[in-house]
C-alpha positions as CSV (number, residue, x, y, z in Angstrom):
1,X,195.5,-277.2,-2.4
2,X,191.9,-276.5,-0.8
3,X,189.1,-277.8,-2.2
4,X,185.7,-275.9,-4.0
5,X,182.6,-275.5,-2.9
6,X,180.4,-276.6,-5.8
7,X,177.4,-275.1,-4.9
8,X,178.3,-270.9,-3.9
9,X,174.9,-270.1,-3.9
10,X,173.9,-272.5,-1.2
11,X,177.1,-272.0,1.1
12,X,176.2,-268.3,0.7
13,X,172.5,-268.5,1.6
14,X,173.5,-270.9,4.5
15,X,176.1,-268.3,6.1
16,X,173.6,-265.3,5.5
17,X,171.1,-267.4,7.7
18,X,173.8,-268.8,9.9
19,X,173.1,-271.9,9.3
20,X,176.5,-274.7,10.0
21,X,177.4,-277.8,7.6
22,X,176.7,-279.6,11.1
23,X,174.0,-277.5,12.1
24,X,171.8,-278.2,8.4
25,X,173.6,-282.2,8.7
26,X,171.4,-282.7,11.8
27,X,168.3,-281.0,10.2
28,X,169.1,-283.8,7.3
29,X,169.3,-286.4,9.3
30,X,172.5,-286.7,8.1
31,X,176.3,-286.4,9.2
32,X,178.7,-283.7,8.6
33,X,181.3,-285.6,7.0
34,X,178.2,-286.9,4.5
35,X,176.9,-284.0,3.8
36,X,180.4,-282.2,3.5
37,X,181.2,-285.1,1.0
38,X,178.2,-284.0,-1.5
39,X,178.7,-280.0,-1.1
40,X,182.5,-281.2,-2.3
41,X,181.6,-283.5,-5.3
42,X,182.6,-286.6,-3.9
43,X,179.6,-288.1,-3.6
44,X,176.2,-287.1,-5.0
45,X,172.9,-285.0,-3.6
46,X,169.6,-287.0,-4.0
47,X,166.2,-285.0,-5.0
48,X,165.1,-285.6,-1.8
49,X,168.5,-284.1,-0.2
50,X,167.9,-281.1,-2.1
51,X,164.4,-280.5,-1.9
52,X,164.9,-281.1,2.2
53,X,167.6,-278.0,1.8
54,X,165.5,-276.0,0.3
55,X,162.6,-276.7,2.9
56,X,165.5,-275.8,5.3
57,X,165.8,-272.6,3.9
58,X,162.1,-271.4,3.3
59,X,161.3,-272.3,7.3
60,X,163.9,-269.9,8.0
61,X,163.4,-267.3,5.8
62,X,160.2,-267.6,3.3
63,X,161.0,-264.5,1.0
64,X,164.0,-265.8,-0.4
65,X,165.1,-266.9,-3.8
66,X,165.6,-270.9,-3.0
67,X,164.9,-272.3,-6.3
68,X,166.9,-275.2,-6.8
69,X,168.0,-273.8,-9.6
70,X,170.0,-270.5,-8.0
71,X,170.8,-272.6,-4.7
72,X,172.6,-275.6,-6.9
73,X,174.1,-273.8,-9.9
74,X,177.2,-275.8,-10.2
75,X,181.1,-273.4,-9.7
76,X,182.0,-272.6,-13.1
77,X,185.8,-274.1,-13.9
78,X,188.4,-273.8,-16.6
């Protein structure tokens, strides 16, 4: 069984701007396997994780919706 993205919004804003889990991992100052571990639910994001993702973003594309609302509204289940 594959696993869910928690976070569709983000995964879908990151593809649109071709950004890679390893490619926004190194902008983090993080590594993939980490940041793969939080967009999965294993482990958490911290404010200051999100808030650098959305900064990520807006340098790449300013007009965008990148509340952190829309990009982290959680994968409805059940």
């Amino acid at each position: 069984m594959s696993k869910l993205v928690l976070y569709p919004n983000l995964v879908a804003e990151l593809a649109r701007h071709g950004i890679t889990i390893t490619n926004l991992a190194e902008r983090l100052g993080m590594s993939r396997n980490n940041l793969y571990n939080k967009l999965y639910g294993v482990t958490n994001f911290t404010l200051k994780d999100l808030i650098a993702i959305q900064e990520v973003l807006k340098s790449v594309d300013s007009s965008g919706d990148y509340s952190l609302d829309y990009l982290f509204s959680s994968l409805k289940t059940g």
